[in-house]
VEXLUM-214242 format. One record per atom (N, C-alpha, C): residue in three letters; x, y, z. Coordinates in steps of 0.001 Angstrom, whole numbers, padded with zeros to 6 digits, always signed. Layout:
// VEXLUM-214242
ALAXYZ
...
// end
This chain:
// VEXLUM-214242
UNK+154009+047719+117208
UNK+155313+048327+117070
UNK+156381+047237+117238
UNK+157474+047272+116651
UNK+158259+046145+116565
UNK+159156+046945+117350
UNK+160295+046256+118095
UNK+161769+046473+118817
UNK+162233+047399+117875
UNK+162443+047230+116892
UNK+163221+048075+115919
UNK+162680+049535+116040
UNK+161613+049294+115741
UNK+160350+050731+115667
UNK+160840+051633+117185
UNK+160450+050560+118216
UNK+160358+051175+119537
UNK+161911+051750+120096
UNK+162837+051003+119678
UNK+164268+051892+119729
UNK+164264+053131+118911
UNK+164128+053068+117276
UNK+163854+054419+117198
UNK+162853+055562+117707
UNK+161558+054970+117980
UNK+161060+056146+118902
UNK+161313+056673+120224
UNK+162479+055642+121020
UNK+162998+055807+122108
UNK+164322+057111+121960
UNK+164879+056623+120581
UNK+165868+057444+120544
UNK+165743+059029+119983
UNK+164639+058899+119165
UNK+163505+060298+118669
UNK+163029+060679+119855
UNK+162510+060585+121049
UNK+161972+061253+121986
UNK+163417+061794+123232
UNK+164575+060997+123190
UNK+165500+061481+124253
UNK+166440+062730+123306
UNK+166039+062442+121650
UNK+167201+063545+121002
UNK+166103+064598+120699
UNK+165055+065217+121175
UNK+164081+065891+121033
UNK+163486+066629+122363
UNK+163071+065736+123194
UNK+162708+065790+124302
UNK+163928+066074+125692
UNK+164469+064790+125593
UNK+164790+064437+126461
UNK+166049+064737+126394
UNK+166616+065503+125269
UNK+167867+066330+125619
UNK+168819+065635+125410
UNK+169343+064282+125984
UNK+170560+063498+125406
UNK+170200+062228+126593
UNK+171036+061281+126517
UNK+170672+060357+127089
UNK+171511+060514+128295
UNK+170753+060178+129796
UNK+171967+059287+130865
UNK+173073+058874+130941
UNK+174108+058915+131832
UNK+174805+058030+131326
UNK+174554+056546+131589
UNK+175290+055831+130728
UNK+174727+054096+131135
UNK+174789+053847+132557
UNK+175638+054286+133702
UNK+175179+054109+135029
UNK+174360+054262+135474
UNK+174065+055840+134943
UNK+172554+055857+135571
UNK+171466+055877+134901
UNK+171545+055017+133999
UNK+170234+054781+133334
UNK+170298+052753+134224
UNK+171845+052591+134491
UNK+171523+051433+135175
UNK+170835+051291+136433
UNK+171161+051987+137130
UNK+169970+052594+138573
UNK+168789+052732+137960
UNK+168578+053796+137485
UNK+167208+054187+136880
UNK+166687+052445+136766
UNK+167469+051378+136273
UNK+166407+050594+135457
UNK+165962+049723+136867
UNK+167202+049657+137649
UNK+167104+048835+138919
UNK+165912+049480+139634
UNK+166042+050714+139748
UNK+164358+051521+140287
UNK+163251+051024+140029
UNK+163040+050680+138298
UNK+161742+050597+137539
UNK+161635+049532+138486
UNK+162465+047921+138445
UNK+162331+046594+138424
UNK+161671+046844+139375
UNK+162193+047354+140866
UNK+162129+047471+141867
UNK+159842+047977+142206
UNK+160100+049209+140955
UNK+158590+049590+141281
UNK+157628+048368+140569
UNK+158519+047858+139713
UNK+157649+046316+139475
UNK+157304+045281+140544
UNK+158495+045212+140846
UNK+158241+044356+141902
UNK+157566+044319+143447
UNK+157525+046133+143679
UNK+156735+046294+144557
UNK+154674+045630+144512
UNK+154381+046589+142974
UNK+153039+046005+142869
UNK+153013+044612+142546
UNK+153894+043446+141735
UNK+153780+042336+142051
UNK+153260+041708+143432
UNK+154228+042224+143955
UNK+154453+041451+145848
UNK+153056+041890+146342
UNK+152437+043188+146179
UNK+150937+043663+146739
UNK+149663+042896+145535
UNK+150034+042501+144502
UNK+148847+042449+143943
UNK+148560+040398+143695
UNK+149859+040226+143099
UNK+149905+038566+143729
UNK+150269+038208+144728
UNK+151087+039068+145287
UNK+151901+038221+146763
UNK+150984+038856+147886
UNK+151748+038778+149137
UNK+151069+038677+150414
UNK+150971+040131+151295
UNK+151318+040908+150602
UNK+151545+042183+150988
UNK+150320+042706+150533
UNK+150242+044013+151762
UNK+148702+044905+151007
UNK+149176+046136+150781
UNK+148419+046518+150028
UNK+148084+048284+149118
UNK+148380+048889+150185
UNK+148994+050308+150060
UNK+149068+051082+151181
UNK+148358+052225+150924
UNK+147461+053271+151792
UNK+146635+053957+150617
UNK+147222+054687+149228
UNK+148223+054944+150171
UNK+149160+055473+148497
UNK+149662+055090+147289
UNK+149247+053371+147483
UNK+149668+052671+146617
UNK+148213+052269+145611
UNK+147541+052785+146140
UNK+145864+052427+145707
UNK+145917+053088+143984
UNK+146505+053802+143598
UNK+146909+054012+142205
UNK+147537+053319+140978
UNK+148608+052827+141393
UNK+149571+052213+140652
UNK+149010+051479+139469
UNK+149954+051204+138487
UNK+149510+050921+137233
UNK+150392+049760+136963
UNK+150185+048884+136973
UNK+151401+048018+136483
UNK+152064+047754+135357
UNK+151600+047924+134016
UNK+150791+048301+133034
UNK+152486+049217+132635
UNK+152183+050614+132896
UNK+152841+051624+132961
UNK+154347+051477+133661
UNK+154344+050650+134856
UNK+155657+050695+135260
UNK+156187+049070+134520
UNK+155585+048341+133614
UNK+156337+047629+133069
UNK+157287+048362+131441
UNK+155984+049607+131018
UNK+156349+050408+130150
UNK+158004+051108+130550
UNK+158192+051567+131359
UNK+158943+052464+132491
UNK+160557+051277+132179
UNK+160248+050160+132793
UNK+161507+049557+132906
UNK+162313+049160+131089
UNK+160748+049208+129845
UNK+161354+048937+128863
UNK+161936+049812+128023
UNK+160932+050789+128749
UNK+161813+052391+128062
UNK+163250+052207+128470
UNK+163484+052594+129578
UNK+165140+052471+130410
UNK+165704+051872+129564
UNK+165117+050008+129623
UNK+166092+049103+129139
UNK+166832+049351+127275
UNK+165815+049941+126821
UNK+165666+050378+125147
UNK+166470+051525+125284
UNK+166440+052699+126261
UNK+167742+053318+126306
UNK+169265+052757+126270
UNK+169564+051988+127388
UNK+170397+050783+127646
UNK+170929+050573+126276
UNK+170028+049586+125737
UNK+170422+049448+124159
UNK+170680+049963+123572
UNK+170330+051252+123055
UNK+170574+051896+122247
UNK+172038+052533+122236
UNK+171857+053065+123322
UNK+173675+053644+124106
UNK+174785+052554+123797
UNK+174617+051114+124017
UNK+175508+050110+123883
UNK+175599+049730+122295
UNK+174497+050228+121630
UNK+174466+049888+119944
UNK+174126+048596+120059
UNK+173275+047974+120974
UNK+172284+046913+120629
UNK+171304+046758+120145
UNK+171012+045769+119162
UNK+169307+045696+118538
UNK+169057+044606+118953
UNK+168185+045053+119564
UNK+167203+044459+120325
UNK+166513+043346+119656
UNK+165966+043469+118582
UNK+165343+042419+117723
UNK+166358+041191+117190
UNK+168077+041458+117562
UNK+168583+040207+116901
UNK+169022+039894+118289
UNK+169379+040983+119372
UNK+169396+040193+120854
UNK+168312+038981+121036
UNK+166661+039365+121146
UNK+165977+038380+121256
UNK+166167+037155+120639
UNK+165974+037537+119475
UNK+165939+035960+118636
UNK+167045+035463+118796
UNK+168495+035843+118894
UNK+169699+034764+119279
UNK+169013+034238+120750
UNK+168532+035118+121572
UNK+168707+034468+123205
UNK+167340+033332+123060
UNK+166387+033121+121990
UNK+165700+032596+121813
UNK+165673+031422+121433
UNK+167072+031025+120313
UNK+167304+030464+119257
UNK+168305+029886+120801
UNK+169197+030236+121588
UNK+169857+029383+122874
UNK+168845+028844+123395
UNK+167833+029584+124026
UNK+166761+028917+125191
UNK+166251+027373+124169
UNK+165858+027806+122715
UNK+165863+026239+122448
UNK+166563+025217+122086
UNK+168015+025758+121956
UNK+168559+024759+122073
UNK+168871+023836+123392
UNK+169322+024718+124261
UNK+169652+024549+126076
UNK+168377+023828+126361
UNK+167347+024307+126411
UNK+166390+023831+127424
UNK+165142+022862+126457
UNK+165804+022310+124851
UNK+165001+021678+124511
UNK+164013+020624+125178
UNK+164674+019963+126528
UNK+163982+018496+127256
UNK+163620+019041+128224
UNK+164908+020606+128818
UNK+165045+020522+130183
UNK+163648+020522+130817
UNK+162497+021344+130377
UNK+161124+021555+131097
UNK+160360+020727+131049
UNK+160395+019822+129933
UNK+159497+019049+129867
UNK+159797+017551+130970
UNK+161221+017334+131084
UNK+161686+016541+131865
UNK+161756+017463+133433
UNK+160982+018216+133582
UNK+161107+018963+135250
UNK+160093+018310+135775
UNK+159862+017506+136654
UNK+158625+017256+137780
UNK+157969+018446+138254
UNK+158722+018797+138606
UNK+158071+020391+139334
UNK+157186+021209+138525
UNK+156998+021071+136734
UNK+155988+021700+136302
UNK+154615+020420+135640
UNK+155246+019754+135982
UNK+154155+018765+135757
UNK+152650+018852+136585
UNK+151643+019167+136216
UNK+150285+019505+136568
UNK+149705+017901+137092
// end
């Protein structure tokens, strides 16, 4: 599925389903939530923290799904496409950081 695709099925399931969209505030919470449930199973599954039994479920998988839904709402509400957002912020990262990584010590193996 391409960005393009996945905004329109984002926007087919909230004008069907989901009744109308959030408003952008609180689809901005909402998204700060997702990050947040991302970042919880991060911290337990790479970091130093453990599972709590209740956490013995979680999907990470699913709550990365969760934050792109939100964010594809986000977009859509603001009349962003997503597919020419990327490639401009893509088309900066190589210009900006053409040397910068390769000249970093810090990723040098």
């Amino acid at each position: 599925m391409t960005l393009k695709e996945a905004q329109e099925k984002v926007d087919h399931w909230i004008q069907t389903v989901g009744v109308r969209y959030y408003s952008e505030l609180t689809n901005m919470a909402i998204l700060t939530e997702e990050v947040g449930e991302v970042a919880r199973i991060m911290a337990r599954q790479y970091g130093d923290q453990s599972f709590k039994a209740s956490d013995k479920e979680v999907n990470l998988a699913d709550e990365m799904a969760d934050v792109l839904f939100v964010l594809i709402c986000l977009a859509n509400q603001t009349k962003i496409d997503l597919t020419d957002a990327l490639q401009r912020n893509l088309e900066k990262k190589a210009i900006r950081d053409a040397q910068r990584h390769q000249d970093n010590d810090k990723l040098k193996s």
